[in-house]
C-alpha positions in Angstrom: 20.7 -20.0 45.9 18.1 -19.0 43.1 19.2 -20.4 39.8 18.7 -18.3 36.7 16.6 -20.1 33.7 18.4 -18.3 30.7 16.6 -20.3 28.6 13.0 -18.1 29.6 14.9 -14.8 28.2 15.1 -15.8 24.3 11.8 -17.0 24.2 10.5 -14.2 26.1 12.5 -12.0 23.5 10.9 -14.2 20.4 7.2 -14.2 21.9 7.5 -10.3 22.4 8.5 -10.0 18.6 6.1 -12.2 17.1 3.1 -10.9 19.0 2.0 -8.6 16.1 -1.2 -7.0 15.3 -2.8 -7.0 11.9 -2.8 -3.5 11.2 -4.9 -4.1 7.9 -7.7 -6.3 9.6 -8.6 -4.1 11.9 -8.7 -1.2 10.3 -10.6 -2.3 7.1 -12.4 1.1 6.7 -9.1 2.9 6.0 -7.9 0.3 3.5 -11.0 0.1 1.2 -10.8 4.1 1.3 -7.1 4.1 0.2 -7.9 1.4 -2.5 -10.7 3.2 -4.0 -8.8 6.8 -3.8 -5.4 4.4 -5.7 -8.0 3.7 -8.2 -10.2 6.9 -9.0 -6.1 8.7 -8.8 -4.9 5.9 -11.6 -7.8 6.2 -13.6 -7.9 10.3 -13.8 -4.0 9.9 -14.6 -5.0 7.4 -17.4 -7.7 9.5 -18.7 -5.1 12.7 -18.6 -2.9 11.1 -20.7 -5.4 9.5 -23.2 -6.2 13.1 -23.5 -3.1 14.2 -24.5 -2.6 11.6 -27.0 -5.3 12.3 -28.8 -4.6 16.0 -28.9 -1.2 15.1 -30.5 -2.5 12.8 -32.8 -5.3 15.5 -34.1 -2.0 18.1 -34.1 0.2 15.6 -36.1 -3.2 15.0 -38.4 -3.4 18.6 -39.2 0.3 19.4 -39.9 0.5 16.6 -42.2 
């Protein structure tokens, strides 16, 4: 009679859920683009809001 090795099925288990692919290295391409869009998107923001401030101060200049 065949005895079972339940030993093989937790490491079988653990070796199935550490084989995991680096998304990021191989799909470089995508990463760069989403960086680059992150920073063009945070620096428009920034420049909407320096905007603002310096219509508000100009406002407060003139009311004063």
């Amino acid at each position: 009679m065949a005895v079972i090795n339940l030993s093989l099925v937790p490491r079988d288990t653990v070796s199935h859920l550490a084989k995991r692919s680096n998304w990021a290295s191989e799909n470089s391409g995508v990463v760069l683009v989403f960086c680059i869009v992150f920073v063009v998107g945070v620096g428009l923001i920034g420049l909407f809001i320096y905007k603002k401030m310096i219509a508000r101060r100009e406002r407060k200049a003139r009311e004063s």
